[in-house]
N, CA and C atoms as an extended XYZ file, in Angstrom:
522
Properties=species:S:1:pos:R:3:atomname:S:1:resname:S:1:resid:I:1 pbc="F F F"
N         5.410       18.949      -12.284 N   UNK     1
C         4.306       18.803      -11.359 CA  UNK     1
C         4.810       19.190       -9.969 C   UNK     1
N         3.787       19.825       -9.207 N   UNK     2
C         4.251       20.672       -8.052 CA  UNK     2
C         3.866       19.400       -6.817 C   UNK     2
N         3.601       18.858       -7.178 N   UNK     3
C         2.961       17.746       -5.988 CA  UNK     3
C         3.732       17.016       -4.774 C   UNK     3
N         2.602       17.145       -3.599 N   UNK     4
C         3.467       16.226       -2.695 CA  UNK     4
C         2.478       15.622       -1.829 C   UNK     4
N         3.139       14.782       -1.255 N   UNK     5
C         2.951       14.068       -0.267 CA  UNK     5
C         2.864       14.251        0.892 C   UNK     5
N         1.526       13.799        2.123 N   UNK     6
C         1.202       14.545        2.990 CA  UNK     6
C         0.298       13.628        3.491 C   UNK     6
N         0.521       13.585        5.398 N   UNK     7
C        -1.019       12.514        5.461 CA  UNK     7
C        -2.089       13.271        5.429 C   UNK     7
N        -3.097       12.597        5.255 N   UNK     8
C        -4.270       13.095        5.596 CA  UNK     8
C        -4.625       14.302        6.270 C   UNK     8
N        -5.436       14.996        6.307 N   UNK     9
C        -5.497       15.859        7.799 CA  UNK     9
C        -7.191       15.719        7.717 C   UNK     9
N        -7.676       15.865        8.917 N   UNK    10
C        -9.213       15.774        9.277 CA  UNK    10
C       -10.226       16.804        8.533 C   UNK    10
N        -9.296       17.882        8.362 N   UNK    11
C        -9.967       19.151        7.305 CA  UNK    11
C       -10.104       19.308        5.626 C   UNK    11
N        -9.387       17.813        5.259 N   UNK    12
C        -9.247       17.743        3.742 CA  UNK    12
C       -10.662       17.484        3.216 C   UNK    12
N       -11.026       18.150        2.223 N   UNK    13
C       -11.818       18.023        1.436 CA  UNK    13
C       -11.706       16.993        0.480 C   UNK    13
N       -12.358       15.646        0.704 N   UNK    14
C       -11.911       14.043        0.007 CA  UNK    14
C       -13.295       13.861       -0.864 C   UNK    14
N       -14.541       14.838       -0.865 N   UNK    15
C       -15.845       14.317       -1.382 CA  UNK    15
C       -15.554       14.858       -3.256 C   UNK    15
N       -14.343       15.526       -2.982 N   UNK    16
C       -14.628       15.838       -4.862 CA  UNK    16
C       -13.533       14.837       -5.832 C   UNK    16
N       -12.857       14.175       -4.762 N   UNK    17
C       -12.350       13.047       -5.694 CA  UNK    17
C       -13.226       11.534       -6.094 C   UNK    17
N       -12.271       11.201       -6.972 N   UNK    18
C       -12.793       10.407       -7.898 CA  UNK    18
C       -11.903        9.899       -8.851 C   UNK    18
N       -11.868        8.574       -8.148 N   UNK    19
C       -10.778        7.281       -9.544 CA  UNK    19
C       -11.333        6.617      -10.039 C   UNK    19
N       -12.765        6.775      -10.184 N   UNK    20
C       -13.291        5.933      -11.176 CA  UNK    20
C       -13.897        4.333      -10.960 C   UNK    20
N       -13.062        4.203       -9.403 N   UNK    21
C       -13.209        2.926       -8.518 CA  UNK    21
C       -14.322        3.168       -7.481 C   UNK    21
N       -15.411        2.938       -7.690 N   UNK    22
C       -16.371        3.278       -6.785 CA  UNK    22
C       -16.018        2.951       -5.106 C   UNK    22
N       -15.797        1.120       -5.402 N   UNK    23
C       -15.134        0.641       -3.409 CA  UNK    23
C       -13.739        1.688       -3.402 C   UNK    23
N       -12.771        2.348       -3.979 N   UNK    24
C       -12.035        2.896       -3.532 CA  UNK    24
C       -12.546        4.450       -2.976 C   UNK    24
N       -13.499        4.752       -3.928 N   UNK    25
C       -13.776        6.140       -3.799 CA  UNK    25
C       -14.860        6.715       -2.042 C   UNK    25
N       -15.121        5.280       -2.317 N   UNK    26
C       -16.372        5.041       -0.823 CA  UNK    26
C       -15.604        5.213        0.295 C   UNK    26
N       -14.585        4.406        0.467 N   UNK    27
C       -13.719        3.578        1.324 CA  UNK    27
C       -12.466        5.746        1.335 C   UNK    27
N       -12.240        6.261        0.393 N   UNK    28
C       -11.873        7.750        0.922 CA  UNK    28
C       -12.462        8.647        1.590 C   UNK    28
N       -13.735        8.632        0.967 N   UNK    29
C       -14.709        9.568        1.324 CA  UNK    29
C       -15.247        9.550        2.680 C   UNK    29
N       -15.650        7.792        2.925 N   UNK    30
C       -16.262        7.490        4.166 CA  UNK    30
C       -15.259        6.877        5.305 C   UNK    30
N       -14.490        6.297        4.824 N   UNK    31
C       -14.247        5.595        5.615 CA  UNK    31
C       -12.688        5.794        6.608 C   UNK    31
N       -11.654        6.484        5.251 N   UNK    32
C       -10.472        6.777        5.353 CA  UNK    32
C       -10.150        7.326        6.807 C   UNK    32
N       -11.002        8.516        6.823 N   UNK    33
C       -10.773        9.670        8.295 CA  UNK    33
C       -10.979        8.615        9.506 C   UNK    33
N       -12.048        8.496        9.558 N   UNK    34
C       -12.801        7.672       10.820 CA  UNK    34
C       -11.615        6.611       11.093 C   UNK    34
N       -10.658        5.608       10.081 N   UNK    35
C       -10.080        3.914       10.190 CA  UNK    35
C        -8.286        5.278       11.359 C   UNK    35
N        -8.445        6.442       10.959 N   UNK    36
C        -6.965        6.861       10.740 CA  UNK    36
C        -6.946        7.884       12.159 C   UNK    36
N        -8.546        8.523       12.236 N   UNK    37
C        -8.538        9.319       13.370 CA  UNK    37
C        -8.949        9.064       14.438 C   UNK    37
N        -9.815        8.236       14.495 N   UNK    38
C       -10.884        7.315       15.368 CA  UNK    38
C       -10.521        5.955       16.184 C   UNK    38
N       -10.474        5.181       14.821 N   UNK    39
C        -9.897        3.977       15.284 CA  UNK    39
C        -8.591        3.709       14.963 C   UNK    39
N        -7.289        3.980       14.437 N   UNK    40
C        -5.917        3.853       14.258 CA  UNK    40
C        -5.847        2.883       13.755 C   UNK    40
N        -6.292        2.261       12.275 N   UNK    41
C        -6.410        1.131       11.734 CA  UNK    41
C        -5.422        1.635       11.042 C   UNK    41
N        -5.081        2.742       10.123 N   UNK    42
C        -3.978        2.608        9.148 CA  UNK    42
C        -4.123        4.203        9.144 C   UNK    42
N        -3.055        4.679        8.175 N   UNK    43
C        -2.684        5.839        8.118 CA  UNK    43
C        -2.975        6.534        6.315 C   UNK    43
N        -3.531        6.969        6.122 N   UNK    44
C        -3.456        7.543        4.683 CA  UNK    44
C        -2.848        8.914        4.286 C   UNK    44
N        -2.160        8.635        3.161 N   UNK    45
C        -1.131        9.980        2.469 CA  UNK    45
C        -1.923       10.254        1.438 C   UNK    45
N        -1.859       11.755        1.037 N   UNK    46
C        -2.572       11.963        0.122 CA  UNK    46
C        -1.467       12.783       -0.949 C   UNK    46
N        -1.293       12.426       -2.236 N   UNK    47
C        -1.271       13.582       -2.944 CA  UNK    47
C        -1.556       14.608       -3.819 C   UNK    47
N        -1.141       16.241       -3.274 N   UNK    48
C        -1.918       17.074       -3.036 CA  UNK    48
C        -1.177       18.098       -4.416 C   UNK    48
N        -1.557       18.739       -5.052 N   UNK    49
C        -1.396       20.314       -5.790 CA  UNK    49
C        -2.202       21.169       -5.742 C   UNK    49
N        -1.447       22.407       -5.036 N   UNK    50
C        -2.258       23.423       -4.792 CA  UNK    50
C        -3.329       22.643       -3.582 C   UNK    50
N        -4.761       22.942       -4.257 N   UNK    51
C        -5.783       22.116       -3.389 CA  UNK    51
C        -6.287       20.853       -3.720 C   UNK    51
N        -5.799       20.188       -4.452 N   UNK    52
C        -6.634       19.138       -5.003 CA  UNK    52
C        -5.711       17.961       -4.836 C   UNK    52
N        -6.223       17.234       -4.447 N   UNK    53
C        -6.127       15.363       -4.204 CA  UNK    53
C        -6.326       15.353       -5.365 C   UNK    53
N        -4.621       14.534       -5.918 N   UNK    54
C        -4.777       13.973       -6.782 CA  UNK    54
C        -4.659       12.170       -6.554 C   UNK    54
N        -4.392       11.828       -5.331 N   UNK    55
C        -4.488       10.552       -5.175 CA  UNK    55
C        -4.465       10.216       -3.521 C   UNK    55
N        -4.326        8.849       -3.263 N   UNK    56
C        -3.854        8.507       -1.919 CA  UNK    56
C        -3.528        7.031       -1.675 C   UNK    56
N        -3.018        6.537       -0.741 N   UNK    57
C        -2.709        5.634       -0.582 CA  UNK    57
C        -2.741        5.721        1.216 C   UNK    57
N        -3.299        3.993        1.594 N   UNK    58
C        -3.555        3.543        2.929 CA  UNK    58
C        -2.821        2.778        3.317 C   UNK    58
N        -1.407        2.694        4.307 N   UNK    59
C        -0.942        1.899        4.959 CA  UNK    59
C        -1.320        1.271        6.507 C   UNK    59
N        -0.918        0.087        7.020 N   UNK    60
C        -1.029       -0.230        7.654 CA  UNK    60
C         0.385       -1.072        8.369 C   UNK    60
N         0.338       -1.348        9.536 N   UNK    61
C         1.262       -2.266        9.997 CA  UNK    61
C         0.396       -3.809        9.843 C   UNK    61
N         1.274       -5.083        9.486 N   UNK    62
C         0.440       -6.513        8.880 CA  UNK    62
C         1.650       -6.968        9.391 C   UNK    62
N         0.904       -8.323        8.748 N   UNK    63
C         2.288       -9.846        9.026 CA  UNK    63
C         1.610      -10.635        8.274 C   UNK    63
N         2.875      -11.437        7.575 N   UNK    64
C         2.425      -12.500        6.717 CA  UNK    64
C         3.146      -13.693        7.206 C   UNK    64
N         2.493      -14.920        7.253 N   UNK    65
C         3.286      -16.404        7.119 CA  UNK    65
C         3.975      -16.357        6.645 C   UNK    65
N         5.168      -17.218        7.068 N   UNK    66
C         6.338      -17.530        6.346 CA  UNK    66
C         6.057      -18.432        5.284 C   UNK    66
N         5.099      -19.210        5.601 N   UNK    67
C         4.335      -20.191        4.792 CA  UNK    67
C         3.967      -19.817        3.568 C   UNK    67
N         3.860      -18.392        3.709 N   UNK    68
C         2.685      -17.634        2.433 CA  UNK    68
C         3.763      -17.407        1.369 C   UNK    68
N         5.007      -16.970        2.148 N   UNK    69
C         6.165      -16.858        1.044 CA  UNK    69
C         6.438      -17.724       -0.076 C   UNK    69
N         7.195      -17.200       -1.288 N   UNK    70
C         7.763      -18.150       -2.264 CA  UNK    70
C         8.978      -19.205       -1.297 C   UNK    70
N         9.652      -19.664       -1.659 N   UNK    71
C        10.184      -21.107       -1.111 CA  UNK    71
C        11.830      -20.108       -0.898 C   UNK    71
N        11.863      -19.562       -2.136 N   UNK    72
C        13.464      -18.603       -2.071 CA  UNK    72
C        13.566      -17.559       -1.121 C   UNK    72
N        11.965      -17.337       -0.865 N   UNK    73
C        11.972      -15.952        0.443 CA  UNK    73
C        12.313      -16.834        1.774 C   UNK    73
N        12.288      -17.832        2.301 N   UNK    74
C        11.524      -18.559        3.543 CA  UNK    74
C        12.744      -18.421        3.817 C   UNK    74
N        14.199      -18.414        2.764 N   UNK    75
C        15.507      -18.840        3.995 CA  UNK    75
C        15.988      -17.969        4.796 C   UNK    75
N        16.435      -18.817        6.009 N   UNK    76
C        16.888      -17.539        7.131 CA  UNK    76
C        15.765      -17.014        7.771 C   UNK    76
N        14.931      -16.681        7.434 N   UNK    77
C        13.196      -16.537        8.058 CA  UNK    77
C        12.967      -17.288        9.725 C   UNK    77
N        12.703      -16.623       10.519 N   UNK    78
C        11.662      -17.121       11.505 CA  UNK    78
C        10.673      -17.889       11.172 C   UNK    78
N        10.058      -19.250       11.674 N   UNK    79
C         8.948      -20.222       11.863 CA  UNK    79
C         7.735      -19.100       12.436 C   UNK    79
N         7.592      -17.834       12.345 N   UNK    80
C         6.393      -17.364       13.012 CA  UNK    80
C         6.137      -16.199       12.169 C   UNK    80
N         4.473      -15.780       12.347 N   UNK    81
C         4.288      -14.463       11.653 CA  UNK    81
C         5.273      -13.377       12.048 C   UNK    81
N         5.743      -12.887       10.676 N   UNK    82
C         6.375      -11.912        9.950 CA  UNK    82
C         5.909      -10.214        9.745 C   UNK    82
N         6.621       -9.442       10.732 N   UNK    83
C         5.923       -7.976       10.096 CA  UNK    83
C         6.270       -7.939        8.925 C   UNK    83
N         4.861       -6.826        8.646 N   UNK    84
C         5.067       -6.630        6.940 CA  UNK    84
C         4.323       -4.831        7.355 C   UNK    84
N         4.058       -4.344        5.743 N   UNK    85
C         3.483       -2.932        6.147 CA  UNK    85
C         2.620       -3.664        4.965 C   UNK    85
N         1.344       -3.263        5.167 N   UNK    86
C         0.539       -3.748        4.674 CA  UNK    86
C        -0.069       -2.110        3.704 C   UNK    86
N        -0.399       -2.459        2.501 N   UNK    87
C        -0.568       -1.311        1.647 CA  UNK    87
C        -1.877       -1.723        1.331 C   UNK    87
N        -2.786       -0.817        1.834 N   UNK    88
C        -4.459       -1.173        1.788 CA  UNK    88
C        -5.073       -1.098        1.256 C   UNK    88
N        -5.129        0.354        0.192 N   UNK    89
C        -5.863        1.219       -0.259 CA  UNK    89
C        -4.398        1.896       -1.232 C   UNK    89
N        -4.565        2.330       -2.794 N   UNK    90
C        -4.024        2.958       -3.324 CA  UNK    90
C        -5.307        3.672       -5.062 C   UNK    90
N        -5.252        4.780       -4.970 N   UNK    91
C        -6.082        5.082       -5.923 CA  UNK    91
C        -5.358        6.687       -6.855 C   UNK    91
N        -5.878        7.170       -7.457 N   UNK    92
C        -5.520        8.024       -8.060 CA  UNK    92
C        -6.278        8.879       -8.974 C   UNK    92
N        -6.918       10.119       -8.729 N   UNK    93
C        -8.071       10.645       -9.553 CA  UNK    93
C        -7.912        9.856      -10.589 C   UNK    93
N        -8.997       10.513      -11.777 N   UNK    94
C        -9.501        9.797      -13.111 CA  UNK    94
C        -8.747       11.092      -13.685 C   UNK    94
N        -8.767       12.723      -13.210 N   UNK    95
C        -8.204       13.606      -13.359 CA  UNK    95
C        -6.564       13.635      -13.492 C   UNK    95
N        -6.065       12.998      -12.832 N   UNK    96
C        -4.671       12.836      -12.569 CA  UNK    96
C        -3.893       11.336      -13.540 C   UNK    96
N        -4.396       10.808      -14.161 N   UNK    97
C        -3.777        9.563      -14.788 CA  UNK    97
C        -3.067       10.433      -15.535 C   UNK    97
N        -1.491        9.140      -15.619 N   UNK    98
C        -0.438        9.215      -16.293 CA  UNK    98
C         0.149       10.344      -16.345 C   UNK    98
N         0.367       10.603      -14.998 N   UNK    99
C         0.709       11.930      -14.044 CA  UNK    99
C         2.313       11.016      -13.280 C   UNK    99
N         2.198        9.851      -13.369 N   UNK   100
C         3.177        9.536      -12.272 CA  UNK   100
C         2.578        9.252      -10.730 C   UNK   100
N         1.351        9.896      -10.558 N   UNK   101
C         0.865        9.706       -8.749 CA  UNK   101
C         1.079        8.496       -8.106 C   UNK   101
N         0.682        7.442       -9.140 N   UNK   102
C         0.804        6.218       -8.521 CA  UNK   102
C         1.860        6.153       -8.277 C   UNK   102
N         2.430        5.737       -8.898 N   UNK   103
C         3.872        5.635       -8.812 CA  UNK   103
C         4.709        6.214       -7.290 C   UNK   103
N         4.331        7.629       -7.427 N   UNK   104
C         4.910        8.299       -6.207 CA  UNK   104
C         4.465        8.177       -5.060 C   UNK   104
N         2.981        7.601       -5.370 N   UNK   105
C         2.398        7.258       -3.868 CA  UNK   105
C         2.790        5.667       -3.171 C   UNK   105
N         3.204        4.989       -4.119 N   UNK   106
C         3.967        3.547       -3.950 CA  UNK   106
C         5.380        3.693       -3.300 C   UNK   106
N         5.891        4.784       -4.241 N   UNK   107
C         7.590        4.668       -3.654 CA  UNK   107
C         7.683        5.575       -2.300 C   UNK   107
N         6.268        6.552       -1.998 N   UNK   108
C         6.621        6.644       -0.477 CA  UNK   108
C         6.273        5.545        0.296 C   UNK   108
N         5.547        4.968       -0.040 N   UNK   109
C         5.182        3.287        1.125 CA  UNK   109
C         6.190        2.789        1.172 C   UNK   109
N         6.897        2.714       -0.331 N   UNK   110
C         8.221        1.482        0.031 CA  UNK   110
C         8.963        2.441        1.337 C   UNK   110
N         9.228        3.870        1.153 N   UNK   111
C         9.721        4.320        1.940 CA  UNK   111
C         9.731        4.127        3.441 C   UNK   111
N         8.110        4.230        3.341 N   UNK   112
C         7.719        4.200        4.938 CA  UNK   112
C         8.197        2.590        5.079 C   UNK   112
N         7.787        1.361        4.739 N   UNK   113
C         8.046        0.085        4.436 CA  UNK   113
C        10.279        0.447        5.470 C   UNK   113
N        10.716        0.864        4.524 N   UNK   114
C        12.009        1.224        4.994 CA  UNK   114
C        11.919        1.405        6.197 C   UNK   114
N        11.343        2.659        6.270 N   UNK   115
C        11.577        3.130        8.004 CA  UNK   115
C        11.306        2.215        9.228 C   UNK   115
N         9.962        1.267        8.795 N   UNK   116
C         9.290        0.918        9.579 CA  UNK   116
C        10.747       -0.422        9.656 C   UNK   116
N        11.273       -0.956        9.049 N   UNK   117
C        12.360       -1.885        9.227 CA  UNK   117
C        12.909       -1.591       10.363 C   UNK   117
N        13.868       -0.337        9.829 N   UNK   118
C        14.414        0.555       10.981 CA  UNK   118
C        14.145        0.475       12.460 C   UNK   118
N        12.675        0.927       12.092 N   UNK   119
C        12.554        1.427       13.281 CA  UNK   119
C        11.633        0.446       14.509 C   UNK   119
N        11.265       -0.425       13.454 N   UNK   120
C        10.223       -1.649       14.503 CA  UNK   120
C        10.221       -2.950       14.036 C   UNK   120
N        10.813       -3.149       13.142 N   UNK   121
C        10.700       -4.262       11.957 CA  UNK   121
C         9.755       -4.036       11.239 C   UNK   121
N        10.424       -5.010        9.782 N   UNK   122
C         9.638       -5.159        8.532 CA  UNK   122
C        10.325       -6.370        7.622 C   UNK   122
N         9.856       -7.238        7.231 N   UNK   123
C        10.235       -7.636        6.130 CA  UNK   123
C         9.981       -7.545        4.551 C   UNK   123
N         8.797       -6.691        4.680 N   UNK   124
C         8.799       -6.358        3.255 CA  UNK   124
C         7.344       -5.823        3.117 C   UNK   124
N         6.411       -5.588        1.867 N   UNK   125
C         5.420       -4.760        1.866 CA  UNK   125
C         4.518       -6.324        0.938 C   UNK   125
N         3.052       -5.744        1.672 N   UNK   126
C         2.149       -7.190        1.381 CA  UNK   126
C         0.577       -6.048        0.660 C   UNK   126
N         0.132       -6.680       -0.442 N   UNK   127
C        -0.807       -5.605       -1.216 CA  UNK   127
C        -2.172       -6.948       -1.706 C   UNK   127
N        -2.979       -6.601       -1.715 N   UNK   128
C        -3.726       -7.807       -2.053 CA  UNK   128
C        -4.681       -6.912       -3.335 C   UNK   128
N        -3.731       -7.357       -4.642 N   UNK   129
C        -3.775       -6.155       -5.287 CA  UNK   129
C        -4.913       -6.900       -6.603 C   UNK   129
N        -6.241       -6.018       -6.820 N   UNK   130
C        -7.048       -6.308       -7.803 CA  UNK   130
C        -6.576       -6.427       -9.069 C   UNK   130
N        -7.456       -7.543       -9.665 N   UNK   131
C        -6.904       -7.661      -11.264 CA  UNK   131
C        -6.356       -6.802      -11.982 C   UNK   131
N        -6.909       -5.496      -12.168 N   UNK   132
C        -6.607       -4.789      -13.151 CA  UNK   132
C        -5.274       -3.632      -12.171 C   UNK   132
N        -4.719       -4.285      -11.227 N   UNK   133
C        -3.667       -3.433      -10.576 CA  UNK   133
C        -2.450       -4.263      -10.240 C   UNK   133
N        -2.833       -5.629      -11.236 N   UNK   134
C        -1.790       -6.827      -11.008 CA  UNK   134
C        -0.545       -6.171      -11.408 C   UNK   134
N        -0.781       -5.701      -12.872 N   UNK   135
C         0.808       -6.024      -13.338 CA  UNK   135
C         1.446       -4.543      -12.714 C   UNK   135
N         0.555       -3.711      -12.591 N   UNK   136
C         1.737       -2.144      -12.152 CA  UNK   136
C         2.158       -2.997      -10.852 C   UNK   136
N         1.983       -3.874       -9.883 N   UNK   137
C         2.787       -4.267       -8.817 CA  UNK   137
C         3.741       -5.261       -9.417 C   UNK   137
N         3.272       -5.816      -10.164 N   UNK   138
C         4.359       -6.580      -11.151 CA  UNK   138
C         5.644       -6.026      -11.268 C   UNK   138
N         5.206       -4.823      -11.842 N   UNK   139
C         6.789       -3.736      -12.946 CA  UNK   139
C         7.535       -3.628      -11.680 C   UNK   139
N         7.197       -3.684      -10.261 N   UNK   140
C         7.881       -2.653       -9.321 CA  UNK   140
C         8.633       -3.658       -8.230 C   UNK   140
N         8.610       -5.573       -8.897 N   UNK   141
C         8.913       -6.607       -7.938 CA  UNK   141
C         8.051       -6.983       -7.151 C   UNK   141
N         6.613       -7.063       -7.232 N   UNK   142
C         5.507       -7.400       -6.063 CA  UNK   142
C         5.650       -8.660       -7.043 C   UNK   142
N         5.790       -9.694       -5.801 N   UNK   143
C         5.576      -11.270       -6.284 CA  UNK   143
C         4.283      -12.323       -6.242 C   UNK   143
N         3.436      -12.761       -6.365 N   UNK   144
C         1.746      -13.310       -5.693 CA  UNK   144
C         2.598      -14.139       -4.381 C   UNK   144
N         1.997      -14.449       -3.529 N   UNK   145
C         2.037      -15.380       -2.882 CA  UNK   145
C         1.038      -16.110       -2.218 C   UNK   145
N         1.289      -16.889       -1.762 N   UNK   146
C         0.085      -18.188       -1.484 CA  UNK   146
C        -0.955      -17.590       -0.704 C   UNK   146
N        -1.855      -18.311       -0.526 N   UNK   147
C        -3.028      -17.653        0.131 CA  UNK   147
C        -3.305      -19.503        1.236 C   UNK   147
N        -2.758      -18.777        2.542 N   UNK   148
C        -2.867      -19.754        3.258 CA  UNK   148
C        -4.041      -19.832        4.162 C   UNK   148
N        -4.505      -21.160        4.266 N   UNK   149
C        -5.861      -21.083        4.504 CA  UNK   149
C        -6.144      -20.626        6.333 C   UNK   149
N        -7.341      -19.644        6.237 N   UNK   150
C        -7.229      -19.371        7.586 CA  UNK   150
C        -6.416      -18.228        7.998 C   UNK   150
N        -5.507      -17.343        7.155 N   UNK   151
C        -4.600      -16.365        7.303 CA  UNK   151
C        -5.273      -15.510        6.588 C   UNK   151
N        -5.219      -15.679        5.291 N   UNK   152
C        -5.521      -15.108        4.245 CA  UNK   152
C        -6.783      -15.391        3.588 C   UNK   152
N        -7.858      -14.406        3.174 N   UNK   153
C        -8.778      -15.337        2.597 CA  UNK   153
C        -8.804      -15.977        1.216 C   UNK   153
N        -9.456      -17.160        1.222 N   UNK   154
C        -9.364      -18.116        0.257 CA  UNK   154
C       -10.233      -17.521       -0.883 C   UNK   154
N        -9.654      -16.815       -1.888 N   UNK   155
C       -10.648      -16.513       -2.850 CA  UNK   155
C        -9.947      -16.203       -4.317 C   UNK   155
N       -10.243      -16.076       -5.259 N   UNK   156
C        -9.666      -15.711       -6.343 CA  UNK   156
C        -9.373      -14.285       -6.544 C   UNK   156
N        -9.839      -13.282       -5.996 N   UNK   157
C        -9.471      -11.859       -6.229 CA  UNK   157
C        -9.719      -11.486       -4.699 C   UNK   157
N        -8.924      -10.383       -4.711 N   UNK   158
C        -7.610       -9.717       -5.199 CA  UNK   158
C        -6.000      -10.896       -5.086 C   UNK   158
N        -5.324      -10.776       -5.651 N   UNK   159
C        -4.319      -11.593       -5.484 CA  UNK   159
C        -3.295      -11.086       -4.326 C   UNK   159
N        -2.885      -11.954       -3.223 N   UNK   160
C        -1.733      -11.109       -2.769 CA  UNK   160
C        -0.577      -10.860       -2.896 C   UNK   160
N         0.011       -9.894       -2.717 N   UNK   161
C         1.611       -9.973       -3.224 CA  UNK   161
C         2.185       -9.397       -2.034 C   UNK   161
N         3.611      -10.009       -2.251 N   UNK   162
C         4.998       -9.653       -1.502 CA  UNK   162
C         6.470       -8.737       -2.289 C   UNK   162
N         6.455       -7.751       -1.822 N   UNK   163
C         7.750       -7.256       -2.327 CA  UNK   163
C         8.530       -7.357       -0.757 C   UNK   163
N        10.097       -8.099       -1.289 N   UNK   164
C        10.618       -8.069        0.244 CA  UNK   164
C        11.661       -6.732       -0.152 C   UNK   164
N        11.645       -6.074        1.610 N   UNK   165
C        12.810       -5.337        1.889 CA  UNK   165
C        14.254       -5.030        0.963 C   UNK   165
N        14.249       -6.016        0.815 N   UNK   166
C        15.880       -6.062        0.217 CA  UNK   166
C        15.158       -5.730       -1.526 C   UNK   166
N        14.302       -6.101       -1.863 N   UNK   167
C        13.844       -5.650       -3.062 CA  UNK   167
C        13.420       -3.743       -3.369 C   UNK   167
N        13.947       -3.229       -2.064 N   UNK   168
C        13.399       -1.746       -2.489 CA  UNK   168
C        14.419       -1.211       -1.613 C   UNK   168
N        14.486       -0.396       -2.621 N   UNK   169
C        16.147        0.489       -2.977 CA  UNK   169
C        16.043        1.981       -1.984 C   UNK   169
N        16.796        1.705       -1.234 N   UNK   170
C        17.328        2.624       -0.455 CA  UNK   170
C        17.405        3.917       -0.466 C   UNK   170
N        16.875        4.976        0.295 N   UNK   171
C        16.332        6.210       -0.023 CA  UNK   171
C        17.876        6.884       -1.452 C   UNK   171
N        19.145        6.336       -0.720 N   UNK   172
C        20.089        7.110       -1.233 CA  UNK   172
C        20.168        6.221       -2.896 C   UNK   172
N        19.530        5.263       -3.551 N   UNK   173
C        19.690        5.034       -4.744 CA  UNK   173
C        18.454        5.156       -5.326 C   UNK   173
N        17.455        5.599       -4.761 N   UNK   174
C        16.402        6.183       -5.677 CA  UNK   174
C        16.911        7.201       -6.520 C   UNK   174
């Protein structure tokens, strides 16, 4: 597969994709450009062959409670909100399954997740990831964590998860 990774650009043609996820497909079509060019809410990567989006994924800069953490994450931790890179949006044509996209569009976040350590802080990547997208964050170390009231909203779906920093492997051992 010839594919790569690329943000967004204002000239992409996003109306002929389709994952099958209607709120994801809305939230590309409509909403993606405007959150990334307009208002600087988050940044979206797309990946691309030849001409076609075969997927994308939406980051953001976030923070989570220390509170929200498992009990084994909290040590050594600051008493105050925590940067995190917050992963917003991840989808992948209906065309493109079991292609790997996901996958590759995750391990550039962890990437960016990396840099952003580097370069401004991070402690790790936070996904508030729908039922049926539980366990692929599962396979990759995304842990649930609490949903603290007033931070996070109180609801049964999407669940949130934490993968910390030290859980994602360094450009040179990928």
């Amino acid at each position: 597969m010839s594919m790569r990774i690329r943000r967004l650009e204002p000239n992409d043609d996003r109306d002929q994709f389709r994952s099958g996820h209607p709120d994801l497909d809305r939230f590309f079509h409509r909403f993606a450009g405007q959150n990334q060019f307009r208002h600087h809410l988050g940044v979206t990567y797309i990946a691309v062959e030849d001409d076609a989006i075969l997927g994308f994924v939406t980051v953001s800069p976030s923070e989570i409670e220390i509170d929200a953490l498992p009990a084994e994450r909290r040590r050594r931790l600051p008493h105050y909100p925590l940067p995190t890179l917050r992963l917003a949006r991840l989808a992948v044509a209906e065309t493109a399954r079991d292609r790997g996209v996901g996958r590759a569009l995750l391990r550039f976040a962890l990437t960016l997740a990396r840099r952003m350590a580097d370069e401004i802080g991070c402690v790790g990547v936070v996904v508030d990831a729908k039922p049926a997208a539980r366990t692929f964050y599962l396979r990759y170390g995304f842990e649930p964590v609490s949903v603290v009231e007033g931070l996070l909203l109180d609801r049964p779906e999407p669940t949130p998860m934490f993968l910390p920093l030290s859980s994602i492997p360094s450009p040179d051992n990928q």
